[in-house]
C-alpha positions in Angstrom: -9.0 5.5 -2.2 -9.1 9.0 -0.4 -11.4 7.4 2.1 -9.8 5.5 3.1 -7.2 7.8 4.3 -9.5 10.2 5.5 -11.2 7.4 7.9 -7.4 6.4 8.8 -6.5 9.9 10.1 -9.5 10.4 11.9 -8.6 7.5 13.7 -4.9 8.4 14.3 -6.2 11.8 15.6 -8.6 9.8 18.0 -11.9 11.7 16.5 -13.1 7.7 15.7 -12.8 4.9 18.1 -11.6 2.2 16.6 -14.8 -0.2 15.9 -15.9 2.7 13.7 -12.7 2.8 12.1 -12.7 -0.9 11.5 -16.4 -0.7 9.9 -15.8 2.5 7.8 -12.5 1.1 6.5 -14.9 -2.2 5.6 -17.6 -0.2 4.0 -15.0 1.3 2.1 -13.3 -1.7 0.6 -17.1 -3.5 -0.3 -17.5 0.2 -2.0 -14.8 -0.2 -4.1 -15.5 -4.2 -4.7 -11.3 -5.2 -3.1 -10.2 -6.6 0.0 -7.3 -4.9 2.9 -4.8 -7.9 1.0 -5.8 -7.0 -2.6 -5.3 -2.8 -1.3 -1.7 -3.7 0.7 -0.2 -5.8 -2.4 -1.1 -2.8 -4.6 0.2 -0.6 -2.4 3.4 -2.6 -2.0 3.9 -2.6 -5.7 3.1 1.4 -6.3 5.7 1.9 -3.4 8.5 0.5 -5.7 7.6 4.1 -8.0 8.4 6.4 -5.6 8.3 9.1 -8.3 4.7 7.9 -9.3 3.3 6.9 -5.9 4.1 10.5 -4.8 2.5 11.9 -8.0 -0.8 9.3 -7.1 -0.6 11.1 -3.6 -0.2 14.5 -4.5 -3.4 13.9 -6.8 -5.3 12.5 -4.0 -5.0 15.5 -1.4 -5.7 17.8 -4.1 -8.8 15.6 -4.7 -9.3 16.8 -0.6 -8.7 19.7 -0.7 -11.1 20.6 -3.6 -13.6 18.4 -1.5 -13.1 20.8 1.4 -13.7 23.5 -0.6 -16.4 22.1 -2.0 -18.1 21.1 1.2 -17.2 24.6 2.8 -19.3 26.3 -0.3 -21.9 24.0 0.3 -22.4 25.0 3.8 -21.8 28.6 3.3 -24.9 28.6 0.8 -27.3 26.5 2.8 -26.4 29.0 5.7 -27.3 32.1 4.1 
């Protein structure tokens, strides 16, 4: 759920306040059809693979940075 961590760090970085965090993280979890306890005890048992929890996260900001890109050549060709 990259969304997740997106709408996390926005929050950390204080770009959301932190109603909008709490709704965004909500609409997040309905979109994915899980709960916060149903994510957290997932998490918990992923954390005790450290070797493939860091292979999950490595996929994940790949998965943003190609977004980025993505996004950037989306705004490039709507600008021109």
């Amino acid at each position: 759920m990259v969304e997740l961590q997106l709408v996390r760090s926005y929050g950390e970085t204080n770009s959301l306040d932190s109603l909008t965090v709490d709704s965004l993280t909500d609409e997040i979890f309905q979109k994915y059809e899980t709960t916060d306890s149903v994510f957290v005890q997932s998490h918990n048992y992923y954390q005790q693979f450290p070797e493939k929890q860091l292979s999950r996260i490595e996929k994940a900001i790949e998965r943003l940075k190609m977004d980025q890109v993505s996004d950037t050549t989306k705004q490039d060709t709507t600008t021109n």
